[in-house]
DOBADREN-852272 format. One record per residue (C-alpha): residue in one letter; y, x, z negated. Coordinates in steps of 0.25 Angstrom, whole numbers, plus 2048, in hexadecimal, padded with zeros to 3 digits. Layout:
// residues N
AYXZ/...
This chain:
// residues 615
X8873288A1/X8923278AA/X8923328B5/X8A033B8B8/X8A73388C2/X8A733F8D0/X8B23488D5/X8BD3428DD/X8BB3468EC/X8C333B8F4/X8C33448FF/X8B4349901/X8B1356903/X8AD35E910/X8A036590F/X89836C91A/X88936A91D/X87F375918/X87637A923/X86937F920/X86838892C/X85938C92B/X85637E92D/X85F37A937/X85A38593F/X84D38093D/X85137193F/X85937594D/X84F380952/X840379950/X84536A951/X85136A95B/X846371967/X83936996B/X83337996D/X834387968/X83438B977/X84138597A/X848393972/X846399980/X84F38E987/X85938E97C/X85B39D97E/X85B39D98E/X86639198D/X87039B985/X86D3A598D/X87139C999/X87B396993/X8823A698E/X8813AA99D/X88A39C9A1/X8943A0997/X8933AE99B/X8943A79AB/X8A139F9A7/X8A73AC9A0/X8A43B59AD/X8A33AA9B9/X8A43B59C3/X8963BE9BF/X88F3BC9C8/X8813B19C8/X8763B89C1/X87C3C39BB/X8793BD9AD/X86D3B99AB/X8613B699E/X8583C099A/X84A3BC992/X8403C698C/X8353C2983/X8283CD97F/X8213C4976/X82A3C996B/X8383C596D/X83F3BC977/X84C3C197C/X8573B8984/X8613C1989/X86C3BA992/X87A3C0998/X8833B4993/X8903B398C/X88A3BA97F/X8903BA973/X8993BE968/X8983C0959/X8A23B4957/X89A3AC960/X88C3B1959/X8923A994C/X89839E953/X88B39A95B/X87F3A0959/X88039F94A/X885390949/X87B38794D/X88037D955/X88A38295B/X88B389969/X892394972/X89438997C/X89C382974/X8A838C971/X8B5388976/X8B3392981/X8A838C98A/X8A937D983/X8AF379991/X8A2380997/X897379990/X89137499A/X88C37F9A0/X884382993/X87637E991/X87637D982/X882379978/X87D37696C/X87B385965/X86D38295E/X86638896C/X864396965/X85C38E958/X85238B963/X84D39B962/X849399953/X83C391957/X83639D95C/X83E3A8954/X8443AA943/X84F3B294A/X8593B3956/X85F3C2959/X86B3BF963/X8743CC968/X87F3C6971/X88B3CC979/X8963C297C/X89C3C498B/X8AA3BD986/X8AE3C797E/X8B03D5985/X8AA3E197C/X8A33D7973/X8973DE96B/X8893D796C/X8863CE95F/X8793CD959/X8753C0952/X8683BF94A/X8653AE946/X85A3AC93D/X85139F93A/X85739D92D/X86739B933/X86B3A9930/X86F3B2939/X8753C093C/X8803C5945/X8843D2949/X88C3DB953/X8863E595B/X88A3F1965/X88E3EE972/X8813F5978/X8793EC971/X87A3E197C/X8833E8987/X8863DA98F/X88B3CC98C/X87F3C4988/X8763BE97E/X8673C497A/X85E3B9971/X8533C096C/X8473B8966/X83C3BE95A/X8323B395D/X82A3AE950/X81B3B0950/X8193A1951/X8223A195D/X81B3A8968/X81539E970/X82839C974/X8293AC975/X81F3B297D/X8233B8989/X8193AE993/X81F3A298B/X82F3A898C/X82E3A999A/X82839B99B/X833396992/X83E39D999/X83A3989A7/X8363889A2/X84538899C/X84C3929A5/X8483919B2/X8543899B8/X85C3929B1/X86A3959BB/X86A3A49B4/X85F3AE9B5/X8543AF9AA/X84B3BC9A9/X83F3BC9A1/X83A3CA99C/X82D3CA995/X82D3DA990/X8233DE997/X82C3E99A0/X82D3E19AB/X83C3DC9B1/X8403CE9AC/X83B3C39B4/X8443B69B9/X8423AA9B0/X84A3A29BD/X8483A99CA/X84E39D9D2/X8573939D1/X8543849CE/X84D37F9DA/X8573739DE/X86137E9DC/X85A3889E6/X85B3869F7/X851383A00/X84F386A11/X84C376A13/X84D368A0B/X83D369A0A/X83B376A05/X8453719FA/X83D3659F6/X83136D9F5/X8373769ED/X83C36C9E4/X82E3659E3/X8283719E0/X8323769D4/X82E3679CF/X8213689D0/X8213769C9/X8293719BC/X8233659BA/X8153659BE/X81335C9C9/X81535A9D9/X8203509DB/X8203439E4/X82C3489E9/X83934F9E4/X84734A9E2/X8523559E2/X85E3519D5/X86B3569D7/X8763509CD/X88335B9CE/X88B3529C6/X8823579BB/X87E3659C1/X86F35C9C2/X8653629CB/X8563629CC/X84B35A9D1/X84334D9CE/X83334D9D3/X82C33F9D5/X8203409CC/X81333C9D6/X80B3349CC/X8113299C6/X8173299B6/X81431F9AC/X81F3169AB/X82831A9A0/X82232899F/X82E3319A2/X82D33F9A7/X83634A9A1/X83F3509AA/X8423609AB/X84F3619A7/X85936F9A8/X8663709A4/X86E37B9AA/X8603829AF/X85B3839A2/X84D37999F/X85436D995/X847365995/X83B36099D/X83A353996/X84834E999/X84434099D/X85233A999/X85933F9A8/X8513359B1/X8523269AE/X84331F9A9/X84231A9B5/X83F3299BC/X83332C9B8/X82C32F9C4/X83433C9C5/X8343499BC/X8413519BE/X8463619BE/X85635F9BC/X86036B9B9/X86E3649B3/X87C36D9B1/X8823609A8/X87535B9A1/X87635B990/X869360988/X86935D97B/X86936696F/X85A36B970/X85D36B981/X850363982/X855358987/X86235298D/X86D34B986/X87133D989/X87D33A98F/X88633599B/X8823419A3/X8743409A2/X8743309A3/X87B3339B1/X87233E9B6/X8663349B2/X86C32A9BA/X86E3329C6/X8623399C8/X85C32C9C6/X8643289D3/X8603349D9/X85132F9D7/X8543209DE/X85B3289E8/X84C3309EA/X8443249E9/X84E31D9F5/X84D328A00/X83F3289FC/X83E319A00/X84731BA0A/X83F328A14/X83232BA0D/X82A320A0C/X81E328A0A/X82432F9FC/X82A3229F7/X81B31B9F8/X8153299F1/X8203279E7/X81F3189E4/X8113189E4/X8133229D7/X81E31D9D1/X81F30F9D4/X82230A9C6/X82D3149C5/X8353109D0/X8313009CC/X8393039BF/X8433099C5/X8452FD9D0/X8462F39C6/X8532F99C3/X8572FF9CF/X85B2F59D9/X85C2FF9E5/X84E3069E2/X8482F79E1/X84E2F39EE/X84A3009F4/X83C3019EF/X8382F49E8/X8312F09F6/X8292FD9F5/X8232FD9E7/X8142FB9E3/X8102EB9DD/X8042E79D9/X8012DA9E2/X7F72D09E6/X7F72D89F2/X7F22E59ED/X7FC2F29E8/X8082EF9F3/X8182EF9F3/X8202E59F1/X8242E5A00/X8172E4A06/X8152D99FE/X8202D09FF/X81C2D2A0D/X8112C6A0C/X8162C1A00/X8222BAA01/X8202B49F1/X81C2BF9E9/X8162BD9DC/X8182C69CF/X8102C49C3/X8152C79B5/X80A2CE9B2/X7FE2D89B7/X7F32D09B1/X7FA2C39B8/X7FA2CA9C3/X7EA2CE9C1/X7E62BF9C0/X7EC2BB9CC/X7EC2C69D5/X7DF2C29DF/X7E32B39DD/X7F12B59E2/X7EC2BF9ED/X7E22B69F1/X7EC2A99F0/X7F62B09F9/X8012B29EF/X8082BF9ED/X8082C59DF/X80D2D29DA/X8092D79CC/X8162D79C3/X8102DC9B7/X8142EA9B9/X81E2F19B4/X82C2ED9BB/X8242E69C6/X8252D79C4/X8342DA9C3/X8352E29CF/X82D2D79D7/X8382CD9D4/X8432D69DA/X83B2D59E7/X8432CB9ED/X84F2D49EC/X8462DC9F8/X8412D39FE/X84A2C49FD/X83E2BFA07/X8342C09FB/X8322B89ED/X82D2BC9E1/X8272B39D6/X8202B49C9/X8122AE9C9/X8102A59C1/X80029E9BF/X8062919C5/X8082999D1/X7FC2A09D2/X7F42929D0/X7FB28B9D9/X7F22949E5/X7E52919DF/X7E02839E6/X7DA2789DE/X7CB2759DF/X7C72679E6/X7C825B9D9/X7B625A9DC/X7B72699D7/X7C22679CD/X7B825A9C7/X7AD2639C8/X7B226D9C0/X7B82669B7/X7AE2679AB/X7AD2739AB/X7BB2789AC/X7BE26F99F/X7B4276998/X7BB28499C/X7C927F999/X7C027C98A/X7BC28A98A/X7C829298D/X7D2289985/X7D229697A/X7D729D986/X7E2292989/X7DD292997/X7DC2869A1/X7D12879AC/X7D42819BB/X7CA2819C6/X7D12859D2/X7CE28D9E1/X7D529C9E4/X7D12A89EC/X7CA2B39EA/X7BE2AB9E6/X7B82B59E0/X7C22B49D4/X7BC2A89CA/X7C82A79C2/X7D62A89C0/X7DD2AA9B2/X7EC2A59B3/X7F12AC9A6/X8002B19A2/X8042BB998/X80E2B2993/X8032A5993/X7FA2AD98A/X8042B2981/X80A2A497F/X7FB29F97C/X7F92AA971/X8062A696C/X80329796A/X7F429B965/X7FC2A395A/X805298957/X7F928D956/X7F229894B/X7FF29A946/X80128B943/X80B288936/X80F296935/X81E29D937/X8152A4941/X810298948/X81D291947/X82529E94D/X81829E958/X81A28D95A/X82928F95D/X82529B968/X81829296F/X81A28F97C/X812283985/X805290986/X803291994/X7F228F998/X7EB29B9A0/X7E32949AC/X7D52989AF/X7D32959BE/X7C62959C2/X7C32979D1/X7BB28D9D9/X7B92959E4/X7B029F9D9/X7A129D9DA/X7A12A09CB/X7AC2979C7/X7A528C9CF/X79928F9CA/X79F28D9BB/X7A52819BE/X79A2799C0/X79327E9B3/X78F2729AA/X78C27999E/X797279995/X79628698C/X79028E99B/X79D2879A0/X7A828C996/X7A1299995/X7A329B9A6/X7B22969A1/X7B42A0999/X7AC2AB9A2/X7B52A89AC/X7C32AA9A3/X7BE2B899D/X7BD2BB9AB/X7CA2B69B0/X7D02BD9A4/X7CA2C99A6/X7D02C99B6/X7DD2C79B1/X7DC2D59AB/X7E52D099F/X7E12D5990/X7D72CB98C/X7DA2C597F/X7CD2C6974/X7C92B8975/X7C82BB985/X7C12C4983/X7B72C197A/X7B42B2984/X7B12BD98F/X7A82C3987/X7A12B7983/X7A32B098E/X79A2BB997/X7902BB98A/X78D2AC98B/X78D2AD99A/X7822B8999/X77A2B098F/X77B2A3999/X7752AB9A1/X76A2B199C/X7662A3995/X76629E9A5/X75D2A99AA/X7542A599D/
């Protein structure tokens, strides 16, 4: 069967796309919004952006004579607004195209960034609380223009028609809202109210709420934004500031820094959270665009690094994204990250500088933060690097105090390095900081930069048992039995046992142990069970020379002289192993199972040894 051939098209054909317009109302007015509440902002940014074009129209009105009207009665929310309105034309042209807005016609395109929203898909917002959208519109462009009504529909129809002049006597828009019976947690008047003054209360324009009770409307935005507003003296402006931070976010802040960015139009505060943050945890910041609430989680306008601070910014040159939840990526907001992120340093340098007493509450909180941030900020390690919280052999100190009786200071790789040697180094005199921190071992090495006076090392075990003093070659003799019979015991462990004399004596042993030693052993243990295979062979090619952990046993210990002198062979390798378990559990490292079941046995043997002895 041969099939006919196919029509001769060389050039194609040019076809357009068909919409379904019930599901891409559904598609952009469920999925595009994180909640149905966000209706309310949609309409409220309209209304503000109508009232700028209607300002750019009529720039000689006076402030305030244009303002936004809300009413909602528990059965239909109302936004009423005295904007630049429109015409019948426009009605087509931008409420019924999705995607397109008024704020991108040719007249006001040079204007756009005086506008809120530009993507015309704000108005679908309203379809997750209502089936139907009645708008009646005046346009202020066009003298004598008759009000137009516009009904939009769920489905993607709607209706349009031209009304008497008396039907809405001034320029302006009305948005009236039918809510759904399923939508009237969004549409009570309580929760309108809320919603209009979470999202609105920054707005530059006045905002009355009417809740149809008979009473006179009630302002939405009684004042302007705090930063904005002027104050008798320098303190009563940063209480006031502290106190608008701590009513919007929930907490009393370490102090408040004051953002002022006019290259952007960026204005607002940053409060220092008084507890500390996980590291990596980043707040989201309250972010407004043009007055008008974009997000509360925008945690992409501070650096990582700046997470000890929650911010309230207002931005004139900010871009939201098409759902206005979030900011857009670009240039502009990559420099506005970078500056308020200088403005931060600059807080934490005058702190430094003349108020000691804040910089200690604030370190003292945020000590990790600002270690993340010296490791890549030469000035703040320089300025504050001194001042910073380490671990050490000398207690919880900085690095200054330190280095004052330290001229070699010690860092450990790790923090269970650090707990094995800690009261041995303290007591040998030696100066050891615990580097197993976060940033801390690297920030210990850039000391010298501070302080040129002062060396910094890492320890190493040869360093540490270079300042344990040999016992007397009678001891040494005397002993020797029985630490063969150790070294016999806790060859699984690939430990060697020495005899030696260190302060306190009230420690009996010393596990000199690395990370990197154990690793290297397991490797080798997994190569020799893995002999003749590719696995063994890939392990053979990786097997270092395995470097020995060391059990060294006090002399200056009762107990350990005690065990020394044991003649008893299985008594003596019990002791041995008695005394490991214990070293190992000191070090605070995870024990391995085979550690911890010669623990357990170890004390059980013990146990029985005695009670045989009292027998």
């Amino acid at each position: 069967m041969t099939l006919p051939d196919a029509p001769s098209n060389p050039a194609g054909t040019d076809r357009t796309f068909q919409v379904d317009l019930r599901g891409l109302v559904d598609l952009l007015s469920h999925h595009l919004y994180s909640s149905p509440r966000v209706y309310l902002r949609e309409l409220l940014q309209n209304a503000v952006d109508a009232l700028t074009a209607r300002h750019s129209l009529e720039p000689a009105a006076p402030a305030g004579s244009f303002g936004i009207r809300l009413y909602a009665d528990g059965s239909v929310v109302r936004v009423e607004d005295d904007g630049v309105g429109l015409t019948e034309a426009d009605v087509h042209a931008f409420l019924a195209t999705i995607g397109r807005s008024s704020k991108r016609a040719e007249q006001v395109a040079e204007q756009r960034g005086d506008f809120i929203g530009q993507f015309g898909i704000g108005l679908l917002s309203c379809f997750l609380v209502a089936d139907e959208i009645h708008v009646v519109s005046r346009s202020a462009r066009t003298p004598d223009a008759p009000a137009v009504e516009w009904r939009g529909r769920g489905d993607g129809s709607y209706t349009v028609r031209t009304l008497r002049a008396s039907a809405r006597p001034r320029p302006g828009t009305t948005v009236t809202l039918t809510p759904r019976a399923d939508a009237g947690e969004w549409t009570r008047p309580a929760q309108v109210w809320a919603l209009a003054g979470h999202f609105g209360s920054l707005l530059r324009h006045p905002v009355t709420f009417d809740d149809g009770t008979g009473g006179t409307g009630v302002a939405v935005n009684p004042e302007p934004a705090p930063w904005a507003r002027t104050y008798p003296t320098p303190g009563a402006r940063s209480r006031a500031l502290a106190a608008y931070g701590e009513e919007v976010l929930g907490f009393t802040p370490l102090d408040t820094i004051e953002l002022d960015l006019p290259a952007v139009g960026l204005k607002g505060i940053a409060c220092v959270l008084p507890q500390a943050v996980p590291a990596g945890r980043r707040h989201g910041h309250r972010v407004h665009v043009k007055g008008m609430l974009l997000s509360e989680q925008a945690d992409e306008i501070l650096p990582e690094w700046a997470f000890f601070v929650r911010c309230v910014v207002d931005a004139e040159s900010l871009r939201p994204t098409a759902s206005r939840e979030s900011l857009y990526e670009d240039d502009t907001l990559a420099a506005v990250r970078d500056a308020l992120a200088e403005g931060l340093r600059a807080w934490i340098a005058r702190a430094a500088a003349s108020d000691p007493d804040l910089l200690a509450r604030f370190l003292h909180a945020h000590h990790l933060a600002v270690k993340s941030l010296a490791v890549h900020d030469d000035e703040i390690l320089r300025m504050l690097l001194p001042w910073l919280p380490f671990e050490t052999t000398d207690g919880h100190t900085t690095l200054d105090e330190f280095a004052r009786t330290h001229r070699t200071v010690l860092v450990t790789s790790s923090v269970e390095e650090f707990r094995q040697v800690a009261a041995i180094a303290s007591a040998a005199g030696l100066g050891v900081v615990n580097g197993g921190y976060t940033y801390d071992r690297e920030l210990v090495h850039r000391l010298p930069e501070i302080r040129p006076q002062t060396s910094v090392a890492d320890l190493d075990p040869a360093t540490l048992t270079a300042h344990l003093d040999p016992v007397d070659r009678e001891t040494e003799l005397a002993a020797a039995a029985y630490l063969a019979r150790a070294r016999e015991a806790l060859a699984v462990f690939d430990c060697d046992v020495a005899l030696r004399t260190f302060q306190p004596a009230s420690a009996p042993a010393l596990l000199v142990d690395s990370r990197e030693a154990r690793h290297e052993r397991t490797r080798s243990q997994l190569a020799r069970e893995q002999e003749g295979g590719l696995w063994g062979d890939i392990l053979g090619a990786l097997r270092q020379e395995a470097l020995r952990a060391q059990l060294i046993l006090n002399q200056l210990n009762p107990l350990v002289r005690t065990a020394v002198a044991i003649d008893e062979p299985e008594l003596a390798r019990t002791s041995a192993e008695a005394l490991y378990g214990q070293a190992a559990l000191l070090s605070r490292r995870p024990l391995r199972p085979a550690e911890s079941s010669l623990i357990n046995r170890s004390f059980l043997d013990l146990l029985a040894h005695a009670l045989r002895k009292d027998n």
